[in-house]
Backbone bond lengths (Angstrom), bond angles and torsions (degrees), N, CA, C in turn:
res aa  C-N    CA-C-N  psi(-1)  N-CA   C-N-CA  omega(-1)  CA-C   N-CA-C  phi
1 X - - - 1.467 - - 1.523 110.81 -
2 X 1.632 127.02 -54.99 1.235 135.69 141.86 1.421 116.15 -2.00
3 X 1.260 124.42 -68.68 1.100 159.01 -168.86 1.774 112.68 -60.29
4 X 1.398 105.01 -66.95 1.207 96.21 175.50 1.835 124.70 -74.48
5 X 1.620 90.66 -40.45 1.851 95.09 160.64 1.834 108.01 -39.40
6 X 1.239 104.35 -66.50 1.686 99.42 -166.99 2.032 112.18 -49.04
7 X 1.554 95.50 -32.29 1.683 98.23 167.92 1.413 109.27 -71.21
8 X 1.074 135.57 -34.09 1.699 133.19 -175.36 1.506 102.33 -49.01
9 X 1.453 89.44 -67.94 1.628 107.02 -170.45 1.615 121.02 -40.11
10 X 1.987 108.86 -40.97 1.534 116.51 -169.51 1.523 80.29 -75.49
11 X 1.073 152.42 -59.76 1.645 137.56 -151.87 1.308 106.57 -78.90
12 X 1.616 140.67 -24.89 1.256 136.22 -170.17 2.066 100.42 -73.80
13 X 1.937 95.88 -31.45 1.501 106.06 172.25 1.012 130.97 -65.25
14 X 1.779 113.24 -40.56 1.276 118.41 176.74 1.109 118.15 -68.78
15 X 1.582 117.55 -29.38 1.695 108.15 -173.38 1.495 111.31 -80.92
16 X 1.541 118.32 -27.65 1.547 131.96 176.18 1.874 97.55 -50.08
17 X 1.255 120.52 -49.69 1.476 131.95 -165.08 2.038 105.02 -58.20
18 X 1.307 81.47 -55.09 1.337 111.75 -166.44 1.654 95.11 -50.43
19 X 1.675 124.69 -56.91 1.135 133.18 -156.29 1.681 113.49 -78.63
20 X 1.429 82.72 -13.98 1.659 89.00 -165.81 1.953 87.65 -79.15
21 X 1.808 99.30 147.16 1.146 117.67 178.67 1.677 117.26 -111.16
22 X 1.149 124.54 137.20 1.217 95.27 156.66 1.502 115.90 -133.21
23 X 1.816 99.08 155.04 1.524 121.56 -128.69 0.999 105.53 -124.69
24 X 1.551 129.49 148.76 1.567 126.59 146.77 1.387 109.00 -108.45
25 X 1.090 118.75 128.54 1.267 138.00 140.53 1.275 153.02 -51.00
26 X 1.357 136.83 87.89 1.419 128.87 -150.95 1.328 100.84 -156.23
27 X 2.281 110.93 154.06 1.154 82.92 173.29 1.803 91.25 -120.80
28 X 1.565 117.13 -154.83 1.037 122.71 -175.73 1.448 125.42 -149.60
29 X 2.152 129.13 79.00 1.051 144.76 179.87 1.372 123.63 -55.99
30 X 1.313 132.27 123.30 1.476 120.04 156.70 1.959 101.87 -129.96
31 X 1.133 116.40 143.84 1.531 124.03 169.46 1.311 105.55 -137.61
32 X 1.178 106.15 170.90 1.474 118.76 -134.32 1.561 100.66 177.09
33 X 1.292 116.65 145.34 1.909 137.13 -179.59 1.218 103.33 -119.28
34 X 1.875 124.40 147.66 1.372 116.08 161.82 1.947 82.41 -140.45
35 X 2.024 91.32 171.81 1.235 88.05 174.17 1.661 98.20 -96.29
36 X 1.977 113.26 175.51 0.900 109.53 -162.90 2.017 94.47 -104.09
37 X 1.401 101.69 142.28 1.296 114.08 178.38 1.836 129.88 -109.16
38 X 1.908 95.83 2.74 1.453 115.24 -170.60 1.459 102.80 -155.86
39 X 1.244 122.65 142.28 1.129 136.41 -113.46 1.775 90.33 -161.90
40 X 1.587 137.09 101.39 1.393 134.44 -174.36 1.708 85.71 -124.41
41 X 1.821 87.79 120.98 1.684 94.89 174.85 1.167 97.20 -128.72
42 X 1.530 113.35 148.84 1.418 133.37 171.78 1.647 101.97 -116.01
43 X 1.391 105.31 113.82 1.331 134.75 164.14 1.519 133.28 -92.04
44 X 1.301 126.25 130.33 1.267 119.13 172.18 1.271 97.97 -106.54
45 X 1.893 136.55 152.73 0.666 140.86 109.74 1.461 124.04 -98.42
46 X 1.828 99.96 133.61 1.675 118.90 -169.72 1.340 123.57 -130.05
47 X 1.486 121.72 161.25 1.498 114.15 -176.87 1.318 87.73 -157.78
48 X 1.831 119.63 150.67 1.496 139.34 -157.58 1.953 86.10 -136.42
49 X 1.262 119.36 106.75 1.551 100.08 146.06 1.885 86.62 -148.32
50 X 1.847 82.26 177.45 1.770 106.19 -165.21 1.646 101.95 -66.42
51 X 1.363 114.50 -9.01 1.597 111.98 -167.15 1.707 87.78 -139.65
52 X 1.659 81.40 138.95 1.905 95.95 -169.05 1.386 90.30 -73.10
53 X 1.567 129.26 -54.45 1.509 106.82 -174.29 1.287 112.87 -50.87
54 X 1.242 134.27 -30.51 1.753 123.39 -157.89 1.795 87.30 -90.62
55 X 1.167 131.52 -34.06 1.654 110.99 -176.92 1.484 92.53 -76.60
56 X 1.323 135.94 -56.00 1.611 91.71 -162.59 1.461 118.57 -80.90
57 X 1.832 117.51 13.93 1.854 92.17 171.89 1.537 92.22 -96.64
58 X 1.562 149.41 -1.05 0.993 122.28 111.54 1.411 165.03 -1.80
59 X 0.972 96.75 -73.22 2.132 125.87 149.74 1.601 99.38 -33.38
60 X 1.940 86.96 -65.79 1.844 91.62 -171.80 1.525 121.32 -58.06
61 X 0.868 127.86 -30.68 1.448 145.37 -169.34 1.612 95.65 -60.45
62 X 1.611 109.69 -78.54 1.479 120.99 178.86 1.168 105.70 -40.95
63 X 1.378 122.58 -57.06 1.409 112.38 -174.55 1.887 120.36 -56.21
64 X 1.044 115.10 -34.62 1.172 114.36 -176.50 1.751 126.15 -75.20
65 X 1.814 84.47 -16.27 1.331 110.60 170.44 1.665 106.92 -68.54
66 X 1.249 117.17 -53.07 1.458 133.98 -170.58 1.454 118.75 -73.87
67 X 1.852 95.90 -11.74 1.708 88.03 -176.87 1.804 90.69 -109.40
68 X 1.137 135.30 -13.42 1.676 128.47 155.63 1.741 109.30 -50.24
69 X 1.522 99.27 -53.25 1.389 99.15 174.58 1.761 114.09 -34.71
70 X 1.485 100.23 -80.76 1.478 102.15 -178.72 1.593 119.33 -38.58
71 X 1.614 118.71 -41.14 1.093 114.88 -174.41 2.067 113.03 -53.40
72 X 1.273 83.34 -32.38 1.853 92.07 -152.98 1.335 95.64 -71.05
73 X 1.915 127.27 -26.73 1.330 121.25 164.08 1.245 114.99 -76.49
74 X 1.453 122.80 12.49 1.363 113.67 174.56 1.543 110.70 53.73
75 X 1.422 118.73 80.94 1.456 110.46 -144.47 1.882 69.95 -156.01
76 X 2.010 111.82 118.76 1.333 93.03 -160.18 1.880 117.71 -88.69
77 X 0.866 139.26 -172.80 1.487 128.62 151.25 1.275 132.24 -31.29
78 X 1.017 98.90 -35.76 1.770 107.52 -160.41 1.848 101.62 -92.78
79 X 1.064 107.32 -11.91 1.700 132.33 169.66 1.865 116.42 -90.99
80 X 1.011 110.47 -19.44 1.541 123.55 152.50 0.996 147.04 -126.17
81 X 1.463 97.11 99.94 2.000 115.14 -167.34 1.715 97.47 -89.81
82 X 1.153 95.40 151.70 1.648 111.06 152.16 1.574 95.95 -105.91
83 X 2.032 94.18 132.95 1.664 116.40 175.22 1.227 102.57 -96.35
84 X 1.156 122.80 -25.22 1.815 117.85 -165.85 1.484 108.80 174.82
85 X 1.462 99.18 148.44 1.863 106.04 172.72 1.300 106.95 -127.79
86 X 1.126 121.78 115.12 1.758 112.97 151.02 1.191 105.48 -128.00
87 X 2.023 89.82 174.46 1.481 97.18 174.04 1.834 81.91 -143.81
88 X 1.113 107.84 147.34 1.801 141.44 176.53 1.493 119.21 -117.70
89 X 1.301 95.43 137.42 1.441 92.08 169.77 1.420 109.54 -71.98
90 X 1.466 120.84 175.14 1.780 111.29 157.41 1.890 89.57 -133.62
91 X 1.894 90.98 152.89 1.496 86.24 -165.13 1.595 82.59 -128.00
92 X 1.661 91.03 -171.18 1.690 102.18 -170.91 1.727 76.97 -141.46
93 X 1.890 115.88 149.59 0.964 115.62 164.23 1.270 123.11 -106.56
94 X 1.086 136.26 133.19 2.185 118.15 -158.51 1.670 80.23 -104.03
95 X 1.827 103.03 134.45 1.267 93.66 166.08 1.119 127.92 -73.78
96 X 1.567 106.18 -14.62 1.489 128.84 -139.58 1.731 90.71 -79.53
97 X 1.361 100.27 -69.17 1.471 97.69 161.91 1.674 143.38 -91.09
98 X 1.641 97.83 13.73 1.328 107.23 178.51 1.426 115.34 36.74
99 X 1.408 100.26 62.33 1.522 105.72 161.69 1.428 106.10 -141.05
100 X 1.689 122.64 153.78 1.719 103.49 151.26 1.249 140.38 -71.67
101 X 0.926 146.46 141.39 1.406 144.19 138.07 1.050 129.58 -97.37
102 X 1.774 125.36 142.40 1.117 113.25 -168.71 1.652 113.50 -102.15
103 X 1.305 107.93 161.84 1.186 110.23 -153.65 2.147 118.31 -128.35
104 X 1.190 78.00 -0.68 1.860 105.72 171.23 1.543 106.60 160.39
105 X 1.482 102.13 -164.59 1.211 127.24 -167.22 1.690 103.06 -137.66
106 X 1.526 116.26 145.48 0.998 143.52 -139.87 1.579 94.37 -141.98
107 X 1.676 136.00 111.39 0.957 134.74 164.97 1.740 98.23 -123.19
108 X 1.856 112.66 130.65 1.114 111.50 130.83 1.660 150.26 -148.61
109 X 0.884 124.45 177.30 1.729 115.53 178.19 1.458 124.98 -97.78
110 X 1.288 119.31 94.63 1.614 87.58 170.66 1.528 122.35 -87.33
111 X 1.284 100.71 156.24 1.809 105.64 -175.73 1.302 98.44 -126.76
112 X 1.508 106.19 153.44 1.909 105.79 163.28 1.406 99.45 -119.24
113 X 1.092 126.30 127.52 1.374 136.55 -166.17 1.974 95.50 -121.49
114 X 1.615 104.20 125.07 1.546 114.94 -173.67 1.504 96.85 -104.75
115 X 1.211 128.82 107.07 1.834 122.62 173.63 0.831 101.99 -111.83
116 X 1.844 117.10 128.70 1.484 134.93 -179.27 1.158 124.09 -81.91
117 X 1.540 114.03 -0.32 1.051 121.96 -141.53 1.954 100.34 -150.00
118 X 1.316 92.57 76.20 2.142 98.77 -150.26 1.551 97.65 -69.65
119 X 1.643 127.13 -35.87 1.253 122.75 149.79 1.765 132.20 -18.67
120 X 1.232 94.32 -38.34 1.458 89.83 173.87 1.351 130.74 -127.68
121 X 1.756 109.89 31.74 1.162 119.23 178.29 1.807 107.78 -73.94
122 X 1.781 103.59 -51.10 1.418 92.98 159.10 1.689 138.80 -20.90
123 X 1.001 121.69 -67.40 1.136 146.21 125.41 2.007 113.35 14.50
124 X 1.313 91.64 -79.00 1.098 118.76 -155.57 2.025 98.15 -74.14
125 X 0.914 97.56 -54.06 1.658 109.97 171.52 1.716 116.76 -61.46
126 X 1.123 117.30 -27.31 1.840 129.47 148.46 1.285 111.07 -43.48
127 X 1.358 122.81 -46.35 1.566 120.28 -125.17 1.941 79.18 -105.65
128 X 1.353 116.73 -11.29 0.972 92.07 -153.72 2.261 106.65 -117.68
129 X 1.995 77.69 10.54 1.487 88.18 166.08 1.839 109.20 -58.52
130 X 1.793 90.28 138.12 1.786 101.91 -170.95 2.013 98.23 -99.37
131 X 1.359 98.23 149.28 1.691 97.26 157.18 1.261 142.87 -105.64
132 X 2.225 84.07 30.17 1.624 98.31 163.84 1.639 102.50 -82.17
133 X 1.323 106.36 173.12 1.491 108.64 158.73 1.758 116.74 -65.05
134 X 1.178 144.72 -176.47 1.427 143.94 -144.08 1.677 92.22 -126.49
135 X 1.794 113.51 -15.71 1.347 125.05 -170.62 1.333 91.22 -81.82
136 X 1.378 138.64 -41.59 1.336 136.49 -115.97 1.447 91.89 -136.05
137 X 1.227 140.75 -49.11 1.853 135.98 -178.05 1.628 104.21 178.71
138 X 1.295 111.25 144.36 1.535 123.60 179.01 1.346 99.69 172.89
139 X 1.441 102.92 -170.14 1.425 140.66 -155.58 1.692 114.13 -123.99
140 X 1.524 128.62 83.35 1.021 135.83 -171.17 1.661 107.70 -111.14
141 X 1.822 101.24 127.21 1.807 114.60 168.53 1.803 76.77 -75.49
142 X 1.135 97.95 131.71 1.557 121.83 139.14 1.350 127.58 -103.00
143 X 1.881 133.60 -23.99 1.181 94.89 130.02 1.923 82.22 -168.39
144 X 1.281 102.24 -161.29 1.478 107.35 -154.70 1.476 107.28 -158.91
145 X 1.928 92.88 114.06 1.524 83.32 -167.90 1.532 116.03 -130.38
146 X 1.113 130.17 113.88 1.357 145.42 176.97 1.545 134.65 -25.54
147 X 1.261 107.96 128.43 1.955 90.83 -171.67 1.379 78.81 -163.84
148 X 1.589 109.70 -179.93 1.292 138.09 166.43 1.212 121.39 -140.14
149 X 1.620 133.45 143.02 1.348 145.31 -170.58 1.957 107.54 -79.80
150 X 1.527 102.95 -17.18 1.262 95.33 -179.70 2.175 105.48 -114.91
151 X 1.115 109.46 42.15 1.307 120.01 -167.93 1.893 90.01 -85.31
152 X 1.175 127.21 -43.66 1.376 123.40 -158.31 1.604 96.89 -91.39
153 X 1.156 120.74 -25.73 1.861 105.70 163.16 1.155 111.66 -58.22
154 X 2.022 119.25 -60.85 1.380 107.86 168.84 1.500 129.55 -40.03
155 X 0.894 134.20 -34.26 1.552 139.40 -155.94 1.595 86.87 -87.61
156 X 0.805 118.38 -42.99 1.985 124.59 172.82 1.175 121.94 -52.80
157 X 1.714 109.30 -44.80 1.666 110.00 171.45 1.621 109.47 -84.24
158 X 1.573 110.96 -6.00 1.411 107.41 177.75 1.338 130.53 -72.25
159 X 1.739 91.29 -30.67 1.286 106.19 -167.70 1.742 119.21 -78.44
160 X 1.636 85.97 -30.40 1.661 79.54 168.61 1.383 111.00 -93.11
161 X 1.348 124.36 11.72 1.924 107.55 168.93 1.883 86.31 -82.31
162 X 1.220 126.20 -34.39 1.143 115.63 -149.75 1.713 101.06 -81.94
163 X 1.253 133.44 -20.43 1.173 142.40 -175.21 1.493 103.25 -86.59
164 X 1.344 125.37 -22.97 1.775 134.39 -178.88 1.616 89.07 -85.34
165 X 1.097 116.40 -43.15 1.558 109.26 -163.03 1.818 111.55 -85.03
166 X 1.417 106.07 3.28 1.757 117.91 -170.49 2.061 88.93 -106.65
167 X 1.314 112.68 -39.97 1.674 121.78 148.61 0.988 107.81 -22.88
168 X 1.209 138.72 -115.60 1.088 156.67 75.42 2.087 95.79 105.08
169 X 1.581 88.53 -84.32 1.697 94.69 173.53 1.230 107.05 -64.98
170 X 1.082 140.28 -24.28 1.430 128.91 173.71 1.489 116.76 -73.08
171 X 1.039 86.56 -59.69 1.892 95.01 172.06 1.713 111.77 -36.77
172 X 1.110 114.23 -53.96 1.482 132.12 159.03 1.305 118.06 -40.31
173 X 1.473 137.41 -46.42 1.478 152.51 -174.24 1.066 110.75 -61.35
174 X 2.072 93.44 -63.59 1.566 107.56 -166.80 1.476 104.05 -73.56
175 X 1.293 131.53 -36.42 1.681 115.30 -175.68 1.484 101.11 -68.98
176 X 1.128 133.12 -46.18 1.511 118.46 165.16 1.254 130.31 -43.37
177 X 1.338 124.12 -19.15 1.350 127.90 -167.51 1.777 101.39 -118.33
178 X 1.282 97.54 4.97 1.695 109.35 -176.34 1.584 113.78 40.92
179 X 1.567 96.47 61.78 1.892 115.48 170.46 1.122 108.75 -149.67
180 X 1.366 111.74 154.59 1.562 124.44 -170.52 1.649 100.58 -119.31
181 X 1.626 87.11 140.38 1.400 100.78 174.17 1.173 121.84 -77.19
182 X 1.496 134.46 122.68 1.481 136.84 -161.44 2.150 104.06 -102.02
183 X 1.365 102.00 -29.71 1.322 96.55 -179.76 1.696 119.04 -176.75
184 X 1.067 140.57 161.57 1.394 142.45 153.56 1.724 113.42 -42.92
185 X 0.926 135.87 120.02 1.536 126.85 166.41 1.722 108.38 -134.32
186 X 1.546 118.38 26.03 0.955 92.19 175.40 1.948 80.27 -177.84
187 X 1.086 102.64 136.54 1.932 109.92 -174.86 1.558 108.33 -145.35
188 X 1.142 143.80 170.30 1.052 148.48 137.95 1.495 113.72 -179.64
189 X 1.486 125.14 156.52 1.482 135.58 -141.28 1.351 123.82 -130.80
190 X 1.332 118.25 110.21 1.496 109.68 -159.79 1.635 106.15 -122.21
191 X 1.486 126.68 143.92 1.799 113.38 170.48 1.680 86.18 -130.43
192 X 1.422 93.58 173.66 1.791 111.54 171.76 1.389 82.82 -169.43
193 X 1.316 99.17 -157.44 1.633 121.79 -158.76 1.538 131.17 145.78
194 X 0.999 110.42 -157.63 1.758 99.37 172.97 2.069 103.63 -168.21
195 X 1.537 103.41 128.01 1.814 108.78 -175.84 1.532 80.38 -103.70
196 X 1.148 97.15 139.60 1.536 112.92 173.12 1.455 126.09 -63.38
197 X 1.234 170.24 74.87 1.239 158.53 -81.19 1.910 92.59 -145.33
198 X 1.198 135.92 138.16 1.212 156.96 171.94 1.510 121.40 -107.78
199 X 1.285 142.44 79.71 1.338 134.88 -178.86 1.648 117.04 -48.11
200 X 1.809 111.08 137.85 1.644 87.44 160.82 1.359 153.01 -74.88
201 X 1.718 105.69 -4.16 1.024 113.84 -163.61 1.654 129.55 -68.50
202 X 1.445 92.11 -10.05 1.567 112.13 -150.25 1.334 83.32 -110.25
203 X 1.445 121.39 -53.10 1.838 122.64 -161.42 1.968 90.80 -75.48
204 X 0.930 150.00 -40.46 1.346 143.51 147.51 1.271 114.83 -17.02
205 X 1.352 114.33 -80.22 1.580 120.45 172.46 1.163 115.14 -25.75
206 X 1.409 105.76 -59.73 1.600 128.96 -137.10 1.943 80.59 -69.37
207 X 1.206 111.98 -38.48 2.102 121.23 -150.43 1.329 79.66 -77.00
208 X 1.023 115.71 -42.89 2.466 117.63 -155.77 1.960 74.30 -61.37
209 X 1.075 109.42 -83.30 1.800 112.03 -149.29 1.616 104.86 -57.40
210 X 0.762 105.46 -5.87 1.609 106.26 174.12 1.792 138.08 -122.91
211 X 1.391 84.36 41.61 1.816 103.00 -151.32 1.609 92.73 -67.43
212 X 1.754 123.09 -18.06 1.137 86.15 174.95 1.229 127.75 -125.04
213 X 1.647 115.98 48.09 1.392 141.68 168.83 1.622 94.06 -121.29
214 X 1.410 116.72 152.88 1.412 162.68 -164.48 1.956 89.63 -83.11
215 X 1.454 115.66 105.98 2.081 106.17 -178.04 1.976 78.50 -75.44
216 X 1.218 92.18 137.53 1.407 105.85 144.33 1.486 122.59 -117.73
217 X 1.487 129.34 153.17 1.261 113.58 -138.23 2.005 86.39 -152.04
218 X 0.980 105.51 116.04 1.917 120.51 -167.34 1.571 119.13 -108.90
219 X 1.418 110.42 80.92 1.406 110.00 -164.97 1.527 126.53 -68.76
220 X 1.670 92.48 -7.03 1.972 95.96 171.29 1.761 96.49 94.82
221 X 1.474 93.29 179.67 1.850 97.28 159.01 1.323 113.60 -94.41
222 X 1.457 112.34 179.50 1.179 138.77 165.66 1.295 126.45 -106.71
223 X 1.265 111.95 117.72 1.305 114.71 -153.07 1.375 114.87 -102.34
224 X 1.294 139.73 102.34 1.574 151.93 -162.07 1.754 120.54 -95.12
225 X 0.783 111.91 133.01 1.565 104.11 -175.07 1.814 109.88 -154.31
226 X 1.447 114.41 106.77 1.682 115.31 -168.83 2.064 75.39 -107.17
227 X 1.621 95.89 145.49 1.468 130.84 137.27 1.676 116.38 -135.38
228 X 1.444 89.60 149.15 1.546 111.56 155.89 1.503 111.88 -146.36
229 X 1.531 79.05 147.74 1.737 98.65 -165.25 1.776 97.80 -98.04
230 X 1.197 118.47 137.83 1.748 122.55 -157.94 1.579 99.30 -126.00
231 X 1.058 117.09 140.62 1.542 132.53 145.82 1.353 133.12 -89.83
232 X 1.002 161.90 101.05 1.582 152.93 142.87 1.342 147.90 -107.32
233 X 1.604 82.96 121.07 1.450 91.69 -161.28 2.048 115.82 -59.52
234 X 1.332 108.51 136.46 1.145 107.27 164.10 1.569 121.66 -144.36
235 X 2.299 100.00 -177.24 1.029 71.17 -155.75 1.650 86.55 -126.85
């Protein structure tokens, strides 16, 4: 019994020996900027009156205003979703009698509007100043966020500068350490980055005080960044 236990043990060792690798470790960065060619806006259209029917044929009005808009940029369907509709009461609290009362109705729409065409979002955010008051119903960017249609080719040519350049440090390691790399045994692939994001509150403003200059509207770059983290086995 002795006997065969002490044999278990030399083969449970030899194969532990056998399995063990030894490795370099490295990883491999490349970053990279593009400009932006697409343009994701989140829009409210809204309307405030004392009677819920009269704010949302209000609401409706703007809106119908806002969806000619899109048409006239030729801006297609499938690029204008509705995200959500409500309508709210708005209340007043009396201290006097510490109760609420309500005090109108609150309708709005959100839309996500996709423009292919980021040149003429400027443009597009003009067209859609209202000649209600801003208290009472309009057309607000809430905010606007940057991307590109050719971001996932880049990230493709990134990934292999970034996998030549994880080469590269190894190659570097192992001649220092006087060993040769025999193979890959271990890969995996990571991106992040950053789309530039634009609030509406400010580009609103900015369109009201300047109704009679053209808003132009500057989304920055896009900022790209592939790693992979590498194994190689050597010997």
């Amino acid at each position: 019994m002795k006997k065969m236990l002490l044999i278990c043990l030399l083969i449970s060792s030899s194969v532990f020996a056998e399995d063990e690798k030894s490795l370099i470790a490295v990883n491999g960065t490349v970053e990279k900027s593009m400009d932006p060619n697409l343009a994701y806006v989140m829009v409210e259209v809204y309307a405030k009156a004392a009677q819920a029917q009269a704010a949302q044929a209000l609401q409706a009005k703007e809106y119908i205003r806002f969806k000619s808009i899109v048409e006239k940029n030729k801006i297609k369907k499938e690029d204008f979703t509705s995200e959500n509709f409500s309508m709210t009461p708005e209340y007043f609290y009396d201290q006097k009698t510490q109760t609420q009362k309500i005090t109108g109705y609150r309708v709005s729409h959100q839309i996500k509007l996709t423009v292919r065409k980021v040149d003429d979002l400027g443009s597009i955010l003009d067209q859609t100043l209202s000649s209600q008051k801003p208290d009472v119903a309009g057309i607000s960017f809430q905010s606007v966020q940057w991307d590109s249609d050719k971001k996932s080719q880049l990230e493709s040519a990134m990934l292999a500068e970034a996998v030549k350049a994880a080469q590269q440090k190894a190659e570097v390691l192992a001649n220092a350490a006087g060993v040769k790399i025999k193979r890959i045994h271990f890969m995996t692939p990571s991106f992040s980055g950053e789309n530039p994001v634009n609030f509406g509150g400010g580009m609103r403003a900015k369109a009201m005080m300047m109704e009679s200059a053209p808003t132009q509207l500057n989304g920055g770059a896009i900022k790209v960044r592939a790693d992979v983290q590498v194994q190689f086995e050597i010997q």
